[in-house]
C-alpha positions, 0 to 999 in steps of 0.5 A, a space after each residue: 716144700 722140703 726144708 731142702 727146698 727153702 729159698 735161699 733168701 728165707 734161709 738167710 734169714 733163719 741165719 740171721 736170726 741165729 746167735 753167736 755160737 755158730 755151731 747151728 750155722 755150720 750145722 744148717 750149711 751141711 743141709 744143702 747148697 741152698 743153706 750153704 750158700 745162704 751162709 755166705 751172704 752177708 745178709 744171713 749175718 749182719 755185721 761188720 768185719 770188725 765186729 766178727 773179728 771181736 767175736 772171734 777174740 772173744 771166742 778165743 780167749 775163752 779157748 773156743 778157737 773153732 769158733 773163733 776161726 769162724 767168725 774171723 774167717 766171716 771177717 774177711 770174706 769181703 775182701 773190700 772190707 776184710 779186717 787185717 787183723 782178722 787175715 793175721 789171726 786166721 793165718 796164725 792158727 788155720 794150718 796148726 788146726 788142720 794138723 790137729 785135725 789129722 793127728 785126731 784122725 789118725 787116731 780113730 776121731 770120727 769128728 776130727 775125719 770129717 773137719 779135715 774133710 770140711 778143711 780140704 772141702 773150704 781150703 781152710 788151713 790148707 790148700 782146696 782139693 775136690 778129691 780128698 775132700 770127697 777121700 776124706 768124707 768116706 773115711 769119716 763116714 766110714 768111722 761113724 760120722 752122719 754129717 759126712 755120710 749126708 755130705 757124700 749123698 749130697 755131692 753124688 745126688 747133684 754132681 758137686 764140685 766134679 763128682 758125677 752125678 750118681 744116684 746109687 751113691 747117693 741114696 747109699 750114703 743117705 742111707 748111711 747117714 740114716 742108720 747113723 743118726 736116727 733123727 736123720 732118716 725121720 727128717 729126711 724121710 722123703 729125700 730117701 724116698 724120692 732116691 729110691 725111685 730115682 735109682 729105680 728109674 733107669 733113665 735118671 740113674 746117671 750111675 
């Protein structure tokens, strides 16, 4: 079994034993929509919307404010028990953070590209589009970002979110990413070989 191949109740627990920094979250969300979707469950993050909320102050008056969107997004994700406070604080600064993003971008910022990909990806600060989601991740990839090239792999190898599947494209930006990021194409050396000859096979090849 691949690591993309885990189950999602397994990666929720990987989530849940992980700390309050949540970048490595984020990071094990960009895998695969198996780990995205372990993200989400309540299971991968034990809490209550309150505690989120303190974790995201705490994060904010230390001047982590990324960081703190995250765990105040987490607070209100159940909308039974979503934390007022939270919906209040994530409002106040989401669509100054997508504009930040921008400017960053405009200026060459590789990172920046690829969250203003993640805001248009999630509707953070700004209103879900599929298709600049996807115009996005290739203009962060195309400045150097690995996680986006991944991304674009991700979305043309399964037909996310109304692209079609295409496994040219797939095995393109995998490779991008691999040449991107060294580690990836050790980790992820299969994922590359199984696309290889997917594209090699006519019949699978929905490009």
């Amino acid at each position: 079994m691949s690591f993309d191949d885990i189950p999602e109740n397994a990666a929720s627990v990987v989530f849940s034993h992980l700390g309050e920094d949540p970048i490595d979250r984020v990071r094990l969300a960009a895998v695969s929509k198996v780990w995205r979707s372990a993200e989400k469950a309540g299971a991968s993050s034990p809490g209550t919307p309150r505690a989120f909320f303190d974790l995201g102050e705490g994060f904010y008056d230390e001047g982590e404010h990324e960081k703190a969107l995250y765990w105040w997004c987490k607070a209100i994700d159940d909308r039974d028990k979503g934390s007022a406070l939270a919906r209040w604080s994530v409002k106040r600064c989401l669509a100054k953070a997508f504009e930040s993003y921008k400017r960053a971008s405009e200026l060459g910022h590789a990172r920046a590209t690829y969250k203003v990909a993640l805001c248009y990806d999630f509707g953070t600060g700004v209103e879900q589009d599929d298709a600049k989601m996807v115009e996005w991740y290739v203009k962060a990839a195309d400045l150097g970002d690995y996680c986006a090239a991944w991304q674009l792999s991700t979305i043309y190898e399964h037909g996310w979110r109304g692209v079609a599947v295409n496994k040219k494209e797939a095995l393109k930006w995998c490779r991008v990413a691999a040449e991107l990021e060294p580690h990836f194409a050790k980790d992820h050396q299969d994922r590359i070989v199984h696309l290889v000859r997917e594209v090699a096979t006519p019949r699978t090849n929905a490009a």
